[in-house]
N, C-alpha and C positions, 0 to 999 in steps of 0.2 A: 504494500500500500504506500501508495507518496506522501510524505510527511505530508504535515498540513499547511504549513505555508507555499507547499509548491503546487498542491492541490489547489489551492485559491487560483493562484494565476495560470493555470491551468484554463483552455479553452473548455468550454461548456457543450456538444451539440443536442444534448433530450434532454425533458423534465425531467425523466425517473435520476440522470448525472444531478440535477441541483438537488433534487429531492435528500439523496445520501449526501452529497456534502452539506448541505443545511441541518440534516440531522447528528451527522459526525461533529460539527460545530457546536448545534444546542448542547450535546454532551460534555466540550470542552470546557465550556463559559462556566457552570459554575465553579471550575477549580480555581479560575482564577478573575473572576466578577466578583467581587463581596460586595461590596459600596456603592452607593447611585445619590445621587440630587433627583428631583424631580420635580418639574413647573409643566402647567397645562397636559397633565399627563403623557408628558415626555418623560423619559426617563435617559440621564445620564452617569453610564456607569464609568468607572476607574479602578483601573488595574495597578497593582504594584509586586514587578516580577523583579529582583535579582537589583531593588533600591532606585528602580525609574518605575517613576508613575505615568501608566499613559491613560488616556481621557477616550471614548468610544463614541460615534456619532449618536444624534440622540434617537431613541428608541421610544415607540407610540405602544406603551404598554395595555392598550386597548384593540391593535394588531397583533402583536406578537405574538406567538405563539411561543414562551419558553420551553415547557416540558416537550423532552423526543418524543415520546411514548403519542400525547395527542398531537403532535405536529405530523407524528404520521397516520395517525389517523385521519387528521381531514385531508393532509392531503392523497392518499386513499381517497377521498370524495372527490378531491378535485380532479382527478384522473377519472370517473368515474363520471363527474358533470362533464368534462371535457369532449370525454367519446359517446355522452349523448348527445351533443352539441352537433359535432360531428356527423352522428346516425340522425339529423338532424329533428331529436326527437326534446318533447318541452322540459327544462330542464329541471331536479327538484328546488324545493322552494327555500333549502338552505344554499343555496348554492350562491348568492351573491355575498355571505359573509367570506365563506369558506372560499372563494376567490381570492378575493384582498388579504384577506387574513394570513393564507398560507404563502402567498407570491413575493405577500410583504415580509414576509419571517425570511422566505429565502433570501432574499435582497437584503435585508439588513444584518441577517446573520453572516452573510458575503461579508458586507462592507465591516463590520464587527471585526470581524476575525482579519482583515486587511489592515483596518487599523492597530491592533495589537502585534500582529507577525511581520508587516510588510513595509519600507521605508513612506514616508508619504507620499511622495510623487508616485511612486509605483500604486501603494493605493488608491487617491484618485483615478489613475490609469486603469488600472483595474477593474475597480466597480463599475466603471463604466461602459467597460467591454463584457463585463458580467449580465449586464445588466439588459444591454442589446440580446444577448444571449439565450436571457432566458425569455423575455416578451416573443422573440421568435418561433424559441421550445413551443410556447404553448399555441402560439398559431400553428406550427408544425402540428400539433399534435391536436387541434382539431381540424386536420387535412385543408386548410388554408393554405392554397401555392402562394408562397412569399420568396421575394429574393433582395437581397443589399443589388444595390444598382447605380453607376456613377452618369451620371447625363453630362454627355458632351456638348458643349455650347458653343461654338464657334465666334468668332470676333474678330472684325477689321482694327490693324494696327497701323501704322509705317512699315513695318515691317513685314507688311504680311496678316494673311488670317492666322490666329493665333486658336487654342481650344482654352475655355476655364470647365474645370472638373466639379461638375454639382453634383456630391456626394449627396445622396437619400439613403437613410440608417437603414430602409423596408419600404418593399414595394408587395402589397397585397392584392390577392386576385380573386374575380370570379371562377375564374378557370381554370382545367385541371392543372396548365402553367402559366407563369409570369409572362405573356405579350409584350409589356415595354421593352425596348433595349436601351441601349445607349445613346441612343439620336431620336428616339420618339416614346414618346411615354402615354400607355393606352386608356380615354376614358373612364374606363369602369374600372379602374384600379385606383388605390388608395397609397397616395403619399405619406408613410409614417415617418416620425420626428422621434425619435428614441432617446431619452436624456434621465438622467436619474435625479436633476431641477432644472427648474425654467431661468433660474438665477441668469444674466446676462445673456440667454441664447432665447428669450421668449422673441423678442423681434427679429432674428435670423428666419424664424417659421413664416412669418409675414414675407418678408423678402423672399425667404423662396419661392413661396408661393404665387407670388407674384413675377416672377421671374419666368418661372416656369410654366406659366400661361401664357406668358407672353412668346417664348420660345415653341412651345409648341399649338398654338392658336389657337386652344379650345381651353375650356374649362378643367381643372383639376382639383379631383379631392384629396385634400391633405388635411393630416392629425395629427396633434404631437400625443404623444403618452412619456408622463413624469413617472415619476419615483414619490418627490417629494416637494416640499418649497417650504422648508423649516433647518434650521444650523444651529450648533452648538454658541452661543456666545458666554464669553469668556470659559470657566469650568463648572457653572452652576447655573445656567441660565439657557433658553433659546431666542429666536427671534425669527420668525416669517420673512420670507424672501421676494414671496410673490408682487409683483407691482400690479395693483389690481386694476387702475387709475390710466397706466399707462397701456393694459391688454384692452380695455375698452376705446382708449382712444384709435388706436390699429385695426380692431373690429371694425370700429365705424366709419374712420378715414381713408384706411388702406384697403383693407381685405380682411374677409370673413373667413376662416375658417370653418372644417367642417365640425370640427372638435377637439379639446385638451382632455384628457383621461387620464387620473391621478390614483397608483395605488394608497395614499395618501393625503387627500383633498386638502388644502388648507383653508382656514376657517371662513374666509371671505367666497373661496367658493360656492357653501350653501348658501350663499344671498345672495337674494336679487341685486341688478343685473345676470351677474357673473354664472348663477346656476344654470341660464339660460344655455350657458356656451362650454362648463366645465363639472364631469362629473366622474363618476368614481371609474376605475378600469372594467369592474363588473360588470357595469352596464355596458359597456361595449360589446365584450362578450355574451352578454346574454340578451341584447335589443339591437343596437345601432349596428354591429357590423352586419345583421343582414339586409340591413335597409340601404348602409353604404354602397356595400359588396352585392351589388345585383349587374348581370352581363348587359350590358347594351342589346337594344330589341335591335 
């Protein structure tokens, strides 16, 4: 087995791979978590191994899932809602907790264990290729053809036409495969924004989006799906990231989106305006991607 810090950085490609390392993790934490602060039912814990205390991102003890024992149990469910999803049959009625609840334990149990084992930079690095990773897993794994996809843009220079590379985290399909390539990108397929915060990249979704209508002449749906919009300040404290002032002015100015999806909404999301345009990842999964994801007549 790979020790555990090379298992984190380690690529991901199925749920059942997050699944075991989220559970090998919950097992580690309490030898060496004792102590937490706690504000807005966040929870920040602190580790002191070998006379360095390190501080852990904050955790939504209202998500988590600590104990292995039920974290695999639901998610058992969520594998479970996932391939009815899939057989496209109606899903049970716990099934939008046990979404969030389990996707966010993996995710933050990642980034936990990144932060204790792994230098920072590498952790930010990390989690956030973790995290692409897993939002994939679970489209893989209810037979959604998804593929990363770079759109080639061309541009008059001096020098010549030049290409700019417009990277897209996921490109989602109706069909049995991904249609867009790299010079044309199809209708009825959905532009996702994969990020684990909106911190400083919520206006890049706008621009792309607009960007990329303009390049390819039609209309495009694009999404971002978060992680989170909440950070540690200072070692006892949080603070909300989201500019909620400024996604509204972009909505109305720029361009709409077709949706933000939060495994962990932050507070200004359930209000109006905002709820209008940002809701939890759950409901995607269990409402909106079929309404998104329909083939062109």
């Amino acid at each position: 087995m790979l020790a555990l810090d090379r298992d984190l950085q380690m690529r991901k490609e199925s749920l059942e791979a997050f699944g075991q390392l989220a559970e090998r993790l919950l097992r580690y934490f309490p030898n060496v978590l004792h102590e937490y602060e706690e504000q807005h039912q966040y929870r920040i814990y602190r580790s002191q191994i070998a006379g360095v205390t390190k501080y852990i991102r904050p955790i939504n003890s209202k998500l988590f899932l600590a104990d292995p024992d039920h974290f695999r149990e639901r998610f058992t469910a969520l594998l479970a809602l996932l391939a009815d999803l899939r057989a496209g049959q109606a899903p049970d009625l716990f099934g939008p907790h046990t979404a969030d609840q389990v996707l966010y334990t993996i995710q933050q149990a990642v980034g936990a264990g990144l932060d204790l084992l792994v230098d920072p930079n590498g952790a930010r690095k990390h989690a956030g290729n973790r995290f692409e990773e897993l939002i994939r897993a679970v489209f893989s794994e209810m037979g959604i053809a998804n593929k990363k996809m770079v759109l080639q843009i061309p541009y008059e220079t001096e020098d010549g036409t030049k290409i700019y590379q417009c990277e897209n985290d996921l490109i989602l399909s109706p069909y049995a495969e991904v249609r867009s390539t790299r010079h044309h990108l199809d209708p009825a397929e959905v532009v996702v924004s994969i990020k684990t915060t909106s911190k400083d990249r919520m206006g890049k979704i706008f621009i792309d989006k607009m960007l990329l209508e303009r390049f390819v002449g039609h209309p495009q749906k694009v999404i971002g799906i978060f992680l989170n919009d909440v950070q540690r300040k200072r070692n006892d404290r949080v603070s909300f990231t989201l500019v909620s002032g400024l996604f509204m002015v972009y909505s109305q100015f720029l361009v709409e989106l077709e949706g933000i999806y939060y495994l962990d909404p932050p507070p200004n999301a359930r209000k109006a305006p905002f709820n209008r345009h940002m809701h939890s990842f759950a409901q995607f999964l269990l409402r909106d991607f079929q309404t998104l994801l329909r083939p062109e007549a």
